[in-house]
N, C-alpha and C positions, 0 to 999 in steps of 0.2 A: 185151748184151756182159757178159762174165765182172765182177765186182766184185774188182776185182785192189787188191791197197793194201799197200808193203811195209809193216809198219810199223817206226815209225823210231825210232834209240834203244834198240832192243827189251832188249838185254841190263843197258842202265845204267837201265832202267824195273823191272826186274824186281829188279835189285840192293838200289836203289832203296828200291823197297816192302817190302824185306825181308819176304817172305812166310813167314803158318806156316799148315800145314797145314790148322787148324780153324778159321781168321781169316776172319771177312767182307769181301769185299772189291768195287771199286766201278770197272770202266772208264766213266765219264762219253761216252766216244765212243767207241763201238763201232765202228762204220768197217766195213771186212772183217773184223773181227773177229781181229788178228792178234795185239796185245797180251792183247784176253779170254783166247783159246786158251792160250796161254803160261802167265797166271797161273793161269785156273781147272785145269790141267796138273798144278798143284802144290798143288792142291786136297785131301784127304783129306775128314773131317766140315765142312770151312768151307766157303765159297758164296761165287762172283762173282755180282754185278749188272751186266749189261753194259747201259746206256744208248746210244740215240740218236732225233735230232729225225726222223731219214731212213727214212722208211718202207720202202724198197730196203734198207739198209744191217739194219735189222730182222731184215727176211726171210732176211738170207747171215746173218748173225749166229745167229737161230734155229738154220741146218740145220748151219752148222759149228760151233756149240758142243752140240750133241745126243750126248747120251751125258754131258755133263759136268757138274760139279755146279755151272752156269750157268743161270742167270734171264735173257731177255733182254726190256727196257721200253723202249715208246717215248714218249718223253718230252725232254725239255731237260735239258740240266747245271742252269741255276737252276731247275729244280725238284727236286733230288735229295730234300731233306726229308720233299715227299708223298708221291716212290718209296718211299724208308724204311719211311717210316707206313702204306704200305698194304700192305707186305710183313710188316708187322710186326718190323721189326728197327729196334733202336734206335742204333746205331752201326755204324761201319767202322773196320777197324783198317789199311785203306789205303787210297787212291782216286784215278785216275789219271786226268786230261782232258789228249788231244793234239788239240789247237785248229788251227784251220784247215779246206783244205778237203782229202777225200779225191782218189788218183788216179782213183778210181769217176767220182766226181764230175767232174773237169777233164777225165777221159780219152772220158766220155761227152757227145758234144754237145750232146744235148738239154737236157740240163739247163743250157745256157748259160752256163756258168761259162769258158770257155774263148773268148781273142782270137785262137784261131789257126783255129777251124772255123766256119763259118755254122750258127747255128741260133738261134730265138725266145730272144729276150732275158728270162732268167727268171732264174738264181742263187737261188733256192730252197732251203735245205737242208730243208725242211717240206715241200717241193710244195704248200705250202699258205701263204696272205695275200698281204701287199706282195708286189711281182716287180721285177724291173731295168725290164723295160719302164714299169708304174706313176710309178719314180723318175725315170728319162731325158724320159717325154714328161709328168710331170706336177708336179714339183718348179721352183720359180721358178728365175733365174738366181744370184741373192745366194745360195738354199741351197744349189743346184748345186755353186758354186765354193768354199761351205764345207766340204760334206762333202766334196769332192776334196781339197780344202788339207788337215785334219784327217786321215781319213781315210785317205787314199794321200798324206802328204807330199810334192802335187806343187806345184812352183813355177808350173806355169803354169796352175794349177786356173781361173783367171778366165777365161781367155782360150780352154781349153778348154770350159768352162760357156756359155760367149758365143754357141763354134762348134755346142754342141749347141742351145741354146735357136733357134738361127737354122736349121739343118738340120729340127727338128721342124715350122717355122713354115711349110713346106711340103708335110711330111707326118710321117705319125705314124714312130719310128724305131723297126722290130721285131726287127732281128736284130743277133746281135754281129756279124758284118762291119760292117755300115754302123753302129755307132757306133764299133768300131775305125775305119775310114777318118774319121772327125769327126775323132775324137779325135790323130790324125796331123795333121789341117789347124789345130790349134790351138798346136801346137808349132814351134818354129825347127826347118828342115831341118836343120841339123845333129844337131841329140836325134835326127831321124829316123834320122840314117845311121849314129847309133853304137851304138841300141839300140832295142826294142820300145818305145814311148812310151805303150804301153796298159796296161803292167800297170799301176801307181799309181792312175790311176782305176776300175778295172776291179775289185781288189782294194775301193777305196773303193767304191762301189756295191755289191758282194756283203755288205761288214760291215753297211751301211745299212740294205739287203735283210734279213736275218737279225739286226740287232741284236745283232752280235758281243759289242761290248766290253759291252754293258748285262748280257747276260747274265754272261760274265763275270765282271764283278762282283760280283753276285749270287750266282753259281758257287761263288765265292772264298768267301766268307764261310760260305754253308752248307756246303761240302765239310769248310773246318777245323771248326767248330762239331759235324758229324757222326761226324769221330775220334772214336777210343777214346785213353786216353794214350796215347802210345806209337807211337799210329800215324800213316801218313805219308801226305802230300801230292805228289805229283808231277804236276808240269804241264810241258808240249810247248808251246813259242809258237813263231812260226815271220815275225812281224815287230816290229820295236819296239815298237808301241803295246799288242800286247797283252806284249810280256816289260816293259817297265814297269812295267805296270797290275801283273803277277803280282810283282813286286817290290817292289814298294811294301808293297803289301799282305803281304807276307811279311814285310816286315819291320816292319811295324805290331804282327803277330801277336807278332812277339820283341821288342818295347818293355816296356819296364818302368816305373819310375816316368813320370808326367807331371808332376808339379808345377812351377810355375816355378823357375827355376836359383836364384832367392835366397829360395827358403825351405830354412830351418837343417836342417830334417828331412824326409822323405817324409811328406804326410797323405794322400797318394791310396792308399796300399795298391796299387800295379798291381805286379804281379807277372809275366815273358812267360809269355805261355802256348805259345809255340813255342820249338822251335830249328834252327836253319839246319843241312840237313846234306853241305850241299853252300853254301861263300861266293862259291862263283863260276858260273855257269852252265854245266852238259856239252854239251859241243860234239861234233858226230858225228867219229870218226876219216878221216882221208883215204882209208879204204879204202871207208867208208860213203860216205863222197861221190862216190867213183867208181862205190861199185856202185848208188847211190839218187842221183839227180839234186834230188830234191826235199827232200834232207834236209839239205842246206848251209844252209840258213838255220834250222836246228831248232834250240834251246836248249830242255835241260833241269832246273827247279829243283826241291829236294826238300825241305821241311820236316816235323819231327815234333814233334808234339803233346806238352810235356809237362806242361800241366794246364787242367782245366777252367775255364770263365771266372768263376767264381766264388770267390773263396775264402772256404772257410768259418771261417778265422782272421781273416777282413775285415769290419769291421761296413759301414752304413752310411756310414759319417761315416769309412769309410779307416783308423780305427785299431785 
């Protein structure tokens, strides 16, 4: 099938990155390749890095950014650093990760990301390691119901965990139908009749699967650490746990002194090295949610880099 993915946001990502022409610049998740095309567009002597973990997503990426002045790696967002290093470039002066999973992905069933068609239980975004099946017939009950609680904020994660660990105990569980149907017999008919009760776990197993938020993190720190001054950070989260994580951390990067509150003077020397350029998160317009179904839960945050983390007016000892 076609590798189809609006992407979302597109115009306040672009804004955003305040692109210039000879700027190196960095899509962290290539996807269809929709946001790449756009920035590298406005490309003259500067160069996008288009990343992704999805060897499919690679492939469309290659042929629809050809012609442009785009490099496409496959690789992880927490590894951007070694991207870098073996490109030989030592900074970005933008870089953009929209997190989550693509329509490629949900819209194709093999790849088993999807509670709404049968196919081998996998969530993959590597095609490669752990798989949903591995998690479902081989994780005990206690981690089950943690990773679902955590995870997919589901209130009945035990009870669901319970129904899978007793459904496997019969036979192995290979496909998302049959663990959507579990996962329906672990909840009150009522949750049943007002909504789908598979996405939360379902969601929680694909993060597990791929190690969303670890990378993540990881992500976060080398993305800002790899700006140039000046240059910006925008990230696409698409449920709480990861716009948290991307907040926190945002605003970690714009902290300044640490000292405890009852010393007279600053001796930490901290200084931020970000600044928030957007205090609230961009939310799609109501016409974007009419025309993209999948981009109502999208937030966008933007930070810029405005100094290295060192300061060379700082000694050791903060003064």
């Amino acid at each position: 099938m076609e590798f189809r993915h609006v992407p979302v946001l597109l115009e306040e990502c672009i804004e955003g990155l305040d692109i210039k022409p000879d700027g190196i610049y960095c899509d962290g998740t290539a996807g269809g390749a929709g946001h790449s095309k756009e920035i590298a567009k406005r490309l003259t002597t500067g160069r996008l890095i288009s990343v992704d973990r999805d060897p499919e997503a690679v492939a469309v990426a290659t042929e629809r950014l050809a012609g442009l002045p785009a490099t496409v790696v496959r690789g992880n967002y927490s590894e951007l650093d070694e991207i870098f290093e073996r490109l030989g470039l030592s900074g970005a002066d933008g870089i953009l990760m929209d997190l989550g999973v693509s329509s490629y992905q949900l819209d194709n069933a093999e790849r088993g990301f999807s509670y709404h068609a049968d196919a081998p239980l996998d969530m993959r975004m590597s095609s490669e390691g752990l798989s949903a099946r591995d998690v479902v017939n081989g994780y005990d009950e206690k981690t089950l119901a943690r990773i679902i609680f955590e995870y997919g904020e589901e209130k009945y994660s035990r009870s669901i965990a319970r129904r899978i660990v007793e459904a496997r105990q019969v036979r192995p569980i290979e496909t998302t139908l049959e663990l959507a149907e579990i996962i329906k017999t672990g909840v009150p008919q009522k949750v049943r009749r007002e909504k789908n009760p598979c996405k939360k776990t379902f969601q929680a197993i694909r993060i597990e699967v791929n190690a969303e938020l670890e990378h993540l993190s990881v992500a976060l720190d080398k993305a800002f650490d790899l700006l140039n001054v000046g240059g910006r950070l925008c990230i696409i989260t698409f449920h709480s746990l990861e716009d948290r994580l991307v907040k926190q951390r945002f605003r970690g990067f714009c902290q300044g002194c640490v000292c405890p509150p009852d010393f007279p003077v600053c001796v930490c020397g901290r200084t931020p090295r970000g600044r928030l350029v957007t205090r609230k998160p961009i939310e799609p317009t109501e016409r974007e949610n009419t025309e993209n179904k999948r981009a109502h839960s999208a937030k966008l945050r933007i930070i810029e880099k405005i100094k290295e983390e060192k300061d060379p007016n700082v000694t050791a000892d903060g003064i």
